[in-house]
LOPAMAR-302421 format. One record per atom (N, C-alpha, C): y, z, x. Coordinates in steps of 0.1 Angstrom, whole numbers, padded with zeros to 4 digits, always signed. Last residue first. Layout:
N
YZX/...
END
This chain:
327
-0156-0136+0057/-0164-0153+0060/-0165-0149+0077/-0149-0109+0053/-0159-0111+0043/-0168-0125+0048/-0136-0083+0070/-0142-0097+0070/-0148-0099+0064/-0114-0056+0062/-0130-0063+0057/-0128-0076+0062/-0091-0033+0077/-0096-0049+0070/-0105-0050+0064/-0068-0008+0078/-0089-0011+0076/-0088-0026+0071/-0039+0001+0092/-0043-0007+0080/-0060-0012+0084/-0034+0035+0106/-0023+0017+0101/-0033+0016+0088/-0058+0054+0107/-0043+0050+0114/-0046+0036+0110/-0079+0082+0095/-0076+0064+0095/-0060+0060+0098/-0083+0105+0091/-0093+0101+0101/-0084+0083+0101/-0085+0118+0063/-0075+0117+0066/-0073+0113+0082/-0107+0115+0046/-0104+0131+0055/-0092+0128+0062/-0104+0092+0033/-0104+0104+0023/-0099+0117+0031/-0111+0078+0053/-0098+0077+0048/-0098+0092+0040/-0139+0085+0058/-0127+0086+0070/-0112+0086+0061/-0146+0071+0034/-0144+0086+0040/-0139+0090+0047/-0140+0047+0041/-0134+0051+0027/-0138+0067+0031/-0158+0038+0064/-0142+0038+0067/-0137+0044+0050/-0183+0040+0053/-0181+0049+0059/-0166+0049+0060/-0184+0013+0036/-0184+0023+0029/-0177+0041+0040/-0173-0007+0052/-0163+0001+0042/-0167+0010+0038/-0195-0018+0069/-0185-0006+0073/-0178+0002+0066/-0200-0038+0059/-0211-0029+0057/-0206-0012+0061/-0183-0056+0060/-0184-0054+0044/-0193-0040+0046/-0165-0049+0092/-0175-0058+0085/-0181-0050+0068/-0132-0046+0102/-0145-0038+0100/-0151-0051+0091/-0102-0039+0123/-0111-0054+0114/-0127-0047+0113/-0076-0027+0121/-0088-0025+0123/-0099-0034+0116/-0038-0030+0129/-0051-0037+0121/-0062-0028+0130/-0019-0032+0146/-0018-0021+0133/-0031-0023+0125/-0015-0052+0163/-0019-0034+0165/-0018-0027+0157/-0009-0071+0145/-0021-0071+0154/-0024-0060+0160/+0011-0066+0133/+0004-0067+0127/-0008-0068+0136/+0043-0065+0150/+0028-0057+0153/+0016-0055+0143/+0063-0070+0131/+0061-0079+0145/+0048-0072+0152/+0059-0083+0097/+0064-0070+0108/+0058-0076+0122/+0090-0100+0078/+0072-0101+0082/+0074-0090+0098/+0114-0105+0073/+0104-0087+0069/+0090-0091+0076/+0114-0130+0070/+0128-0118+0084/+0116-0109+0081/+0087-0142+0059/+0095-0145+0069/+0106-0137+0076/+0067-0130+0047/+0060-0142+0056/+0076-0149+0063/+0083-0111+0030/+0071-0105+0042/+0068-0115+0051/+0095-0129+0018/+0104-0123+0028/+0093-0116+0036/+0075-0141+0002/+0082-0150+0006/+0091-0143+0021/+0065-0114-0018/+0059-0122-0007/+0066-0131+0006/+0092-0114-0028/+0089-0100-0020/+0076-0108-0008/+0090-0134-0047/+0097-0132-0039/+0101-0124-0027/+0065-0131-0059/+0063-0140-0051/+0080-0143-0036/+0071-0110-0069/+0061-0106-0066/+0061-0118-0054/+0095-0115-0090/+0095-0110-0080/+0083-0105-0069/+0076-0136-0107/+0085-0136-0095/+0093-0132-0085/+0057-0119-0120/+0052-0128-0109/+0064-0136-0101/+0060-0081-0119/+0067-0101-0128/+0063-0105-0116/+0041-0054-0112/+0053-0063-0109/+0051-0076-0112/+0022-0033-0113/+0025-0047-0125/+0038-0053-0123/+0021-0018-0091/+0010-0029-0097/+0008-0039-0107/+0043-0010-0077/+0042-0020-0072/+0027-0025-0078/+0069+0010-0087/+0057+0006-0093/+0049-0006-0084/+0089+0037-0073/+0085+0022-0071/+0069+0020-0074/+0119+0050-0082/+0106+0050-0086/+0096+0033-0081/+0142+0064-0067/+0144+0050-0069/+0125+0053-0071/+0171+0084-0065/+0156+0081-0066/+0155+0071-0074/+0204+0085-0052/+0193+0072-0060/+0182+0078-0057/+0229+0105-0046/+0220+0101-0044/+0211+0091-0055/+0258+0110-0048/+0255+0101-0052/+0243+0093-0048/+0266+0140-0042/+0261+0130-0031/+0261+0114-0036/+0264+0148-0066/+0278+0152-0058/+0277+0146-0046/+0246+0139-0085/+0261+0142-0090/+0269+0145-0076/+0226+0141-0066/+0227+0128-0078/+0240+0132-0081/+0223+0167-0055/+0220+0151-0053/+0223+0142-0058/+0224+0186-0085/+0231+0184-0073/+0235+0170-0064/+0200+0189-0103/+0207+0176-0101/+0223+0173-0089/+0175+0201-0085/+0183+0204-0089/+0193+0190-0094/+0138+0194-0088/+0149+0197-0079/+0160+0195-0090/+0105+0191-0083/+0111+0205-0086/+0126+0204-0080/+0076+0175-0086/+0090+0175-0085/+0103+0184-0088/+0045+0167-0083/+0051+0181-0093/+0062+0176-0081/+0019+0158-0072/+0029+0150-0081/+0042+0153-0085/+0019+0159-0040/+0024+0165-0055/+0026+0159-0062/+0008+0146-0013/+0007+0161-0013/+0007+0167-0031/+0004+0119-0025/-0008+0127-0011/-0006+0141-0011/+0020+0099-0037/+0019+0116-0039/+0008+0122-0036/+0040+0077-0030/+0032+0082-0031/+0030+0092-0032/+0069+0064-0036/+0059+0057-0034/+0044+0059-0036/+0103+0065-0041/+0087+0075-0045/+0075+0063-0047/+0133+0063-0019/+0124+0056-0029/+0109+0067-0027/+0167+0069-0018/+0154+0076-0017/+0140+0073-0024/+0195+0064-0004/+0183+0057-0010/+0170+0064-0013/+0233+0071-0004/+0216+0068-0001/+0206+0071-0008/+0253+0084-0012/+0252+0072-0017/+0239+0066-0012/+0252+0108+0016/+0260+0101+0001/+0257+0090+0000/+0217+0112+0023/+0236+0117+0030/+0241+0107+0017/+0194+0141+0018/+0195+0125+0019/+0215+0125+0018/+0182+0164+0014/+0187+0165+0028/+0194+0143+0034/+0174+0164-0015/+0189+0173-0009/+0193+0169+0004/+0156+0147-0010/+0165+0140-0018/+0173+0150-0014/+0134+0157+0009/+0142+0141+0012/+0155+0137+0002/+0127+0177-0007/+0138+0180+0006/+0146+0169+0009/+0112+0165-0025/+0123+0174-0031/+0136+0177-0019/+0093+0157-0014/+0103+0147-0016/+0116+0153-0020/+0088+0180-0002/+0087+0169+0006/+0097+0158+0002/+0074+0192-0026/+0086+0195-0023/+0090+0189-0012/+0059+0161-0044/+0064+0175-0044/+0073+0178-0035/+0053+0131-0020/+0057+0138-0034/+0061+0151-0033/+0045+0112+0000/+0039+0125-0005/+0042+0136-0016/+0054+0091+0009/+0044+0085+0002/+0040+0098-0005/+0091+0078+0004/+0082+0089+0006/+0068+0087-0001/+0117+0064+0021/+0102+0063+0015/+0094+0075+0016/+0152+0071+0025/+0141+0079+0026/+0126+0069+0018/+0183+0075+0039/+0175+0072+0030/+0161+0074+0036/+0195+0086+0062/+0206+0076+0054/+0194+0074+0038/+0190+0121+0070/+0188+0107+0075/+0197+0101+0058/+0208+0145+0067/+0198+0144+0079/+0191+0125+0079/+0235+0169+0052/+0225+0152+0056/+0221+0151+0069/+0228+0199+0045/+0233+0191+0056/+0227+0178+0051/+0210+0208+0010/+0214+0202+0030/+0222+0192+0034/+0212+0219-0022/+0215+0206-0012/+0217+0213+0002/+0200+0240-0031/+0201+0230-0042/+0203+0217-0032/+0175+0262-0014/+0194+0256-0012/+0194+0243-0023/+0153+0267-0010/+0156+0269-0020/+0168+0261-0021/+0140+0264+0015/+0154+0277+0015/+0152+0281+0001/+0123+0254+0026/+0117+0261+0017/+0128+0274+0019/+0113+0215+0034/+0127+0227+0031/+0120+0239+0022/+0101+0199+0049/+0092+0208+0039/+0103+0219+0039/+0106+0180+0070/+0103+0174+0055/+0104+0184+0050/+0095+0193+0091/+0110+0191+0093/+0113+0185+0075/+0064+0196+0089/+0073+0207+0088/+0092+0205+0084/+0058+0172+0100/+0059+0174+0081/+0069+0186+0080/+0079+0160+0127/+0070+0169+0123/+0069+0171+0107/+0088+0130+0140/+0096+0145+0131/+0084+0149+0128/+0100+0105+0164/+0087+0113+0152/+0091+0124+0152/+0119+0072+0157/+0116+0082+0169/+0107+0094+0154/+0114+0046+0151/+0128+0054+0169/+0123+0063+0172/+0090+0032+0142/+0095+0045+0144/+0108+0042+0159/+0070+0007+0149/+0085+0006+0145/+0091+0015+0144/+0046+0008+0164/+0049+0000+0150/+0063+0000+0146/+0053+0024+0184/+0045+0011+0188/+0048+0003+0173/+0054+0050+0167/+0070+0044+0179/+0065+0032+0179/+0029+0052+0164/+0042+0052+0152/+0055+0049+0158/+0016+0055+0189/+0015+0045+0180/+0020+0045+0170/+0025+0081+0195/+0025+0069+0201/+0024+0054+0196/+0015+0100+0177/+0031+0096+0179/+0034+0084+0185/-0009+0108+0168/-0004+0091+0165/+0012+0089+0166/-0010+0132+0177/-0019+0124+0185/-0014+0112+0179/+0004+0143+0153/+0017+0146+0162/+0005+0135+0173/+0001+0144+0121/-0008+0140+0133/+0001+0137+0146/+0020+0148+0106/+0016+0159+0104/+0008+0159+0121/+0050+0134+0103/+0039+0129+0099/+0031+0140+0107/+0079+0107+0094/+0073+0121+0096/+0060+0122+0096/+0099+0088+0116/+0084+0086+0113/+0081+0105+0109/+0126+0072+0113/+0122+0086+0114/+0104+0083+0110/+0143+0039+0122/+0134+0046+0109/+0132+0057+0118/+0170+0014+0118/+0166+0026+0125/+0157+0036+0117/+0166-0015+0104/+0170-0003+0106/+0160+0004+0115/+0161-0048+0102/+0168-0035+0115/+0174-0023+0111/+0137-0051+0092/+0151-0057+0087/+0160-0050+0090/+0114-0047+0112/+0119-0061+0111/+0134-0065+0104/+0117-0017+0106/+0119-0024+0119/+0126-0039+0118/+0109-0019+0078/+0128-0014+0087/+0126-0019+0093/+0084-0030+0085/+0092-0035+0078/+0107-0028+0076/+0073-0010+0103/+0069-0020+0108/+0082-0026+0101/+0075+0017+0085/+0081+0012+0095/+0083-0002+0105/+0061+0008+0061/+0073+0008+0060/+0083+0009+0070/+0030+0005+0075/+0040-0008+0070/+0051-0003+0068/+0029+0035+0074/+0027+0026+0091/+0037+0008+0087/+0027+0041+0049/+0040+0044+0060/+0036+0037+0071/+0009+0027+0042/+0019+0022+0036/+0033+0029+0044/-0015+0037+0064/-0013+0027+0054/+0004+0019+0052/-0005+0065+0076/-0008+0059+0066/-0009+0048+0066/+0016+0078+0092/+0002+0076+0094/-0003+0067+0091/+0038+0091+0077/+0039+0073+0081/+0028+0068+0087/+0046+0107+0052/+0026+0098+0053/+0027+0090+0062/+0078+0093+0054/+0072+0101+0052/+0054+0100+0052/+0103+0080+0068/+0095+0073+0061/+0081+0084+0066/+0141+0077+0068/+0129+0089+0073/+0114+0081+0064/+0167+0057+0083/+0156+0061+0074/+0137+0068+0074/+0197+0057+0097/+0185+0063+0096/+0178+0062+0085/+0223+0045+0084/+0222+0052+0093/+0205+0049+0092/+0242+0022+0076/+0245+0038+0073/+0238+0050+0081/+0236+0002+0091/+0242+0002+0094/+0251+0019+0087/+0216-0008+0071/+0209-0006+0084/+0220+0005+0089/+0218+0001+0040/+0223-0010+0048/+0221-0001+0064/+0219+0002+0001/+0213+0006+0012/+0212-0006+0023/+0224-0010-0026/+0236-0006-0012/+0228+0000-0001/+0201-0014-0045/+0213+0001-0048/+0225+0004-0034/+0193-0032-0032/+0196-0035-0044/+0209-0022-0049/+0178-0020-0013/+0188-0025-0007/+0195-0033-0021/+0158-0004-0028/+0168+0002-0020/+0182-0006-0017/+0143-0026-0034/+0150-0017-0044/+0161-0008-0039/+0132-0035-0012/+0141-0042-0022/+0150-0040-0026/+0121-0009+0002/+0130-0015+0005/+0140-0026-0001/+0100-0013-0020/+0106-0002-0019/+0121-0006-0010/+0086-0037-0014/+0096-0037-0029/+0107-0023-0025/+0078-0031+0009/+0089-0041+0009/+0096-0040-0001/+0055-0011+0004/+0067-0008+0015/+0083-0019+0014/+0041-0025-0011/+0046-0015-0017/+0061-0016-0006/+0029-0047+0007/+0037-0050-0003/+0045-0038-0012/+0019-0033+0026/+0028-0040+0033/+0044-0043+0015/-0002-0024+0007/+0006-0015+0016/+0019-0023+0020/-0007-0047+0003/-0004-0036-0011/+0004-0030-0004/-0008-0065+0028/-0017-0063+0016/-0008-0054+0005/-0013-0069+0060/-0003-0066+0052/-0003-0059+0037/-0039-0072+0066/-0035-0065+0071/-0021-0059+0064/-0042-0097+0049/-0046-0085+0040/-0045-0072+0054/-0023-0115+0060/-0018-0113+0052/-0028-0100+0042/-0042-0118+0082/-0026-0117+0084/-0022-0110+0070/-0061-0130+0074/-0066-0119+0082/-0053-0111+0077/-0050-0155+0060/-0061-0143+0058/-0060-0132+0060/-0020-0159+0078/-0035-0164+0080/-0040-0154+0067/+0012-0176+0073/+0002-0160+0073/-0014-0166+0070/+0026-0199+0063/+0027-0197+0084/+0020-0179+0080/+0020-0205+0042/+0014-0216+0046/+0017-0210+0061/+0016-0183+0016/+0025-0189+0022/+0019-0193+0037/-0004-0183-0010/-0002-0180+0003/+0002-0181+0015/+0004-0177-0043/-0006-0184-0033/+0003-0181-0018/-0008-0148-0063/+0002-0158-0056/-0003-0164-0044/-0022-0140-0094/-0027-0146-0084/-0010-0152-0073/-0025-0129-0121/-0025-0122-0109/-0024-0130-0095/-0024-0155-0131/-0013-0148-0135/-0014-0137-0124/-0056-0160-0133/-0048-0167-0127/-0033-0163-0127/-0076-0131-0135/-0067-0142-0142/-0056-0150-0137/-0106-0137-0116/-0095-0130-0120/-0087-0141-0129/-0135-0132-0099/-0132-0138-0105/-0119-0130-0115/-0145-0131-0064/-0139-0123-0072/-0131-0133-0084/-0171-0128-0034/-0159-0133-0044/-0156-0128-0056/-0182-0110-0023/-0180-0122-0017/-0169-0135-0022/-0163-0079-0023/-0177-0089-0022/-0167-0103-0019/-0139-0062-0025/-0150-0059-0015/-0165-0065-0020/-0124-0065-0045/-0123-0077-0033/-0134-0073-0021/-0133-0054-0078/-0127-0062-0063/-0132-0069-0053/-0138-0054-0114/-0147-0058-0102/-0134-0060-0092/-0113-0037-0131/-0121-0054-0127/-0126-0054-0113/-0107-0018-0129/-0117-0018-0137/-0122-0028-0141/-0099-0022-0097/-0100-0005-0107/-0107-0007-0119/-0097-0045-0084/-0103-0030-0077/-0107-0020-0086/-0070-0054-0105/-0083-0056-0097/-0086-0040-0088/-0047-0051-0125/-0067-0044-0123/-0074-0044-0113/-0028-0051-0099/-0029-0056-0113/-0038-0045-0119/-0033-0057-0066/-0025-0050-0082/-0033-0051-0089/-0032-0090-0053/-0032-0073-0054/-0029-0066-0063/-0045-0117-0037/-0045-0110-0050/-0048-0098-0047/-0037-0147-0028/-0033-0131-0029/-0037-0129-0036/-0044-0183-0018/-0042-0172-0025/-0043-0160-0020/-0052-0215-0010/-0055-0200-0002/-0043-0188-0011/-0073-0236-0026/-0061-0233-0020/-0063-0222-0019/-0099-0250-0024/-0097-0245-0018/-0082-0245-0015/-0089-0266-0062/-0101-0260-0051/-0096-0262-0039/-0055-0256-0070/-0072-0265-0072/-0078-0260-0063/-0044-0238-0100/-0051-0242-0084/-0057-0256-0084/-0041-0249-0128/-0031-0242-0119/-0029-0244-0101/-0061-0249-0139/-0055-0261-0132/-0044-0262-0129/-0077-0230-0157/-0061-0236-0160/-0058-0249-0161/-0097-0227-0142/-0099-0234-0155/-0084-0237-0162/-0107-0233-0111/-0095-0228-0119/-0096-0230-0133/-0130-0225-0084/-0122-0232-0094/-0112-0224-0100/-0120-0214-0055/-0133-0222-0059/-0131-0231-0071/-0097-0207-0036/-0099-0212-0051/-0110-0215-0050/-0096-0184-0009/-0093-0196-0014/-0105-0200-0026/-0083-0153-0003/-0094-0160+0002/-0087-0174-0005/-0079-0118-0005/-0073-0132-0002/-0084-0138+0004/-0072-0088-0022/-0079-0098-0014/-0072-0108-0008/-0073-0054-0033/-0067-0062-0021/-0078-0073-0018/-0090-0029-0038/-0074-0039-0047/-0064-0048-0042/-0116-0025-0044/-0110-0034-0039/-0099-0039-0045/-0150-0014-0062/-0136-0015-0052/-0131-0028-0049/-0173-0023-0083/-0168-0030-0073/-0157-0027-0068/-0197+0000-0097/-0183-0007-0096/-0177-0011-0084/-0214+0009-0130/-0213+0004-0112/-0204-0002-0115/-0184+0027-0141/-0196+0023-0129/-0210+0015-0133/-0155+0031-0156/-0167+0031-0158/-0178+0020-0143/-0129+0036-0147/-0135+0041-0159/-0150+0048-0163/-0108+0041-0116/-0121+0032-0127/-0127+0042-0134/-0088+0065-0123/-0087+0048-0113/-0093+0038-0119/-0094+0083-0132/-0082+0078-0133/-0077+0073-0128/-0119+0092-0120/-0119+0087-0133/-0102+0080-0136/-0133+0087-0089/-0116+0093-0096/-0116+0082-0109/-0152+0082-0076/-0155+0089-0089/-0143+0091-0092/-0151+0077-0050/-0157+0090-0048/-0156+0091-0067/-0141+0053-0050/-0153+0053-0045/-0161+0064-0045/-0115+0054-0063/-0124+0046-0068/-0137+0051-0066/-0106+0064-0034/-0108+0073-0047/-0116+0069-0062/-0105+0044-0021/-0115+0052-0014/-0116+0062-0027/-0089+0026-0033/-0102+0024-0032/-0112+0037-0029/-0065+0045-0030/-0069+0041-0042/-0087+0038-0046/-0065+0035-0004/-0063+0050-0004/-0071+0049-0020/-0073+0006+0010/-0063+0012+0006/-0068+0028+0000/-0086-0018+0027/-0090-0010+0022/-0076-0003+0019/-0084-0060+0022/-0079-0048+0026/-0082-0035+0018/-0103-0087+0029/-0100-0077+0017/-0097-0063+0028/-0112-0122+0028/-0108-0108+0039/-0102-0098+0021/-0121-0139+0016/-0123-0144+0029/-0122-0127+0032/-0140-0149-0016/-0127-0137-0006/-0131-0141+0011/-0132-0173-0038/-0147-0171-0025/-0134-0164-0011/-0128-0169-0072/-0121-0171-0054/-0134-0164-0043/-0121-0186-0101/-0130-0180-0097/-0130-0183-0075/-0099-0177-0128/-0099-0185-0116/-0112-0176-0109/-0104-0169-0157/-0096-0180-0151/-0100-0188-0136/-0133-0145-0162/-0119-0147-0161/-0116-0166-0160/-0160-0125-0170/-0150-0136-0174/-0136-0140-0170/-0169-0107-0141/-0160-0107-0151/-0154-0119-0160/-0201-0114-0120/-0184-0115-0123/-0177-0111-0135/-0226-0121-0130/-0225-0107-0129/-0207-0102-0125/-0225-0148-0122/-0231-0144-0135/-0224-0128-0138/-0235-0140-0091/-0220-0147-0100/-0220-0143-0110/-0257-0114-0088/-0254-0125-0094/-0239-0129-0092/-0255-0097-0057/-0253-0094-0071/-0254-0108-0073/-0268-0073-0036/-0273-0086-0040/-0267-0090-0052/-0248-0042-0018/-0262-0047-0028/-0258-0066-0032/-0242-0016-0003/-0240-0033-0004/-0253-0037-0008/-0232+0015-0021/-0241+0008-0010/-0234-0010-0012/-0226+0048-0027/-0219+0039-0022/-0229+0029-0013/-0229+0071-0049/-0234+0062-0044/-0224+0054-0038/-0218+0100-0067/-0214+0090-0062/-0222+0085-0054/-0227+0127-0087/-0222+0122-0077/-0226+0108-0079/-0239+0133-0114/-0226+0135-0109/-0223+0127-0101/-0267+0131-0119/-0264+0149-0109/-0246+0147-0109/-0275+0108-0117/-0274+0117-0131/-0269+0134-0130/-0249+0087-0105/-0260+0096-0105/-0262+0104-0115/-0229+0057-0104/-0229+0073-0105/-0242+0075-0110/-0222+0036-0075/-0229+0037-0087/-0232+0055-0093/-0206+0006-0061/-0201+0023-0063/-0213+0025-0081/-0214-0020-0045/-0214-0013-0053/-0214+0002-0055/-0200-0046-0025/-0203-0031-0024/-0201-0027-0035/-0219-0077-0022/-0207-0067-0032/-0212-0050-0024/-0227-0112-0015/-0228-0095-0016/-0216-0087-0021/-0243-0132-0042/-0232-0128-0033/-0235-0113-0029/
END
């Protein structure tokens, strides 16, 4: 099979090429899946440069995103050629991924693949699509409702901000696209934004414990004081979900928000989520949440391309969602 292998150097650095691997050369597992398509994600691309606190140990297979169909099963869970997901968990990070030909996993990571999303469809969607939804879950679990107002969705460039508008869109709210690249305005309205805010409008630097309210809730992929602003400048009883940390991990805010607003930070895990909610967050992407421009949000690249498109991501060069064709 082919695989893109990530291999470290005696100088340090990183390798990135498409090399000839054995099956044999797979991970013992359960179920063994011939990948049709695999989505790139931010994670990978840090995988790929050596981020010890992703994968461990090299040569190594990226990829935290597949879908393809069953070869076998040793359960008998599957049978051969049913069409499955597989995101999270390990895969990509210290279990070989989705960027070869196939990928052997534990049947437990696995949900199969609702019968009206293609392949293609569903790794344009992928982690990203899937983080963005739980986030919304979770929100609308704590009272969050189209109908309060506005939701600001922060990185919306991104990956997982490009799906979190796409997905308000579909479960009708009104979204705020923030986002630094003011040349992808056009295409952040085209996926689901009303309308685009500058990082600057995110990056409160009064100090002030709480703001004016300025939107109803908030996804934030960027962390530090970004999210510190989205939670003072968030209006009573709204939603503020932490998704990513592009800018900080570091969180610096007052309890204000939470005691006098009745604000929610809402922490969203999306790699070891219960296989029922996992299949129930699936179930709503493939029907009201499924986003209406998955075909303009996609870049379909061939297995030989990932490596260059994971730099581009790293410089911050990449709009919506990078595919792989693998069949």
């Amino acid at each position: 099979m082919r695989a893109l292998v990530v291999r470290e150097k005696q100088d340090g650095l990183f390798t990135k090429s498409i090399e000839e691997k054995e099956l044999e050369a797979l991970p013992v597992n359960e179920v063994l899946i011939k990948v049709h398509y695999a989505g790139l994600n931010y994670k990978d691309a840090l995988s790929a440069s050596g981020h010890r606190g992703i994968t461990r140990k090299y040569p190594h297979t990226p990829g935290v995103d597949a879908s393809g169909e069953v070869v076998h099963d040793k359960t008998g869970r599957y049978m051969p050629g049913e069409r499955v997901i597989c995101t999270s968990y390990d895969l990509g990070m210290n279990t070989d991924g989705g960027f070869a030909e196939f990928i052997s996993v534990p049947g437990k990571w696995l949900v199969p693949l609702h019968g009206s999303v293609t392949f293609e469809e569903s790794m344009i969607m992928g982690t990203a699509a899937y983080t963005a939804a739980l986030a919304l879950h979770k929100m609308e679990k704590c009272g969050q409702h189209p109908d309060m107002g506005e939701i600001v969705v922060t990185g919306a460039s991104g990956g997982v901000g490009s799906m979190a508008l796409a997905i308000l869109k579909a479960a009708g709210y009104k979204t705020v696209a923030a986002s630094g690249k003011t040349e992808h305005y056009a295409k952040l309205i085209e996926f689901g934004a009303s309308r685009c805010i500058g990082r600057e409008e995110v990056n409160d630097t009064s100090g002030k414990p709480l703001l004016a309210a300025r939107w109803a809730g908030a996804i934030d992929n960027v962390g530090g004081n970004t999210l510190t602003t989205l939670i003072k400048a968030c209006a009573k009883q709204g939603n503020v979900a932490s998704i990513g940390l592009v800018g900080s991990p570091i969180l610096n805010s007052s309890v204000y928000p939470f005691i006098m607003n009745g604000v929610n930070l809402l922490g969203i895990d999306s790699a070891e989520t219960n296989l029922d909610l996992r299949k129930q967050i699936w179930t709503k992407l493939a029907g009201p949440w499924r986003p209406a421009v998955l075909d303009k949000m996609k870049t379909i690249v061939s297995l030989d391309e990932i490596p260059d498109y994971m730099d581009k991501m790293l410089r911050g060069e990449t709009l919506g969602r990078i595919v792989a064709k693998l069949v």
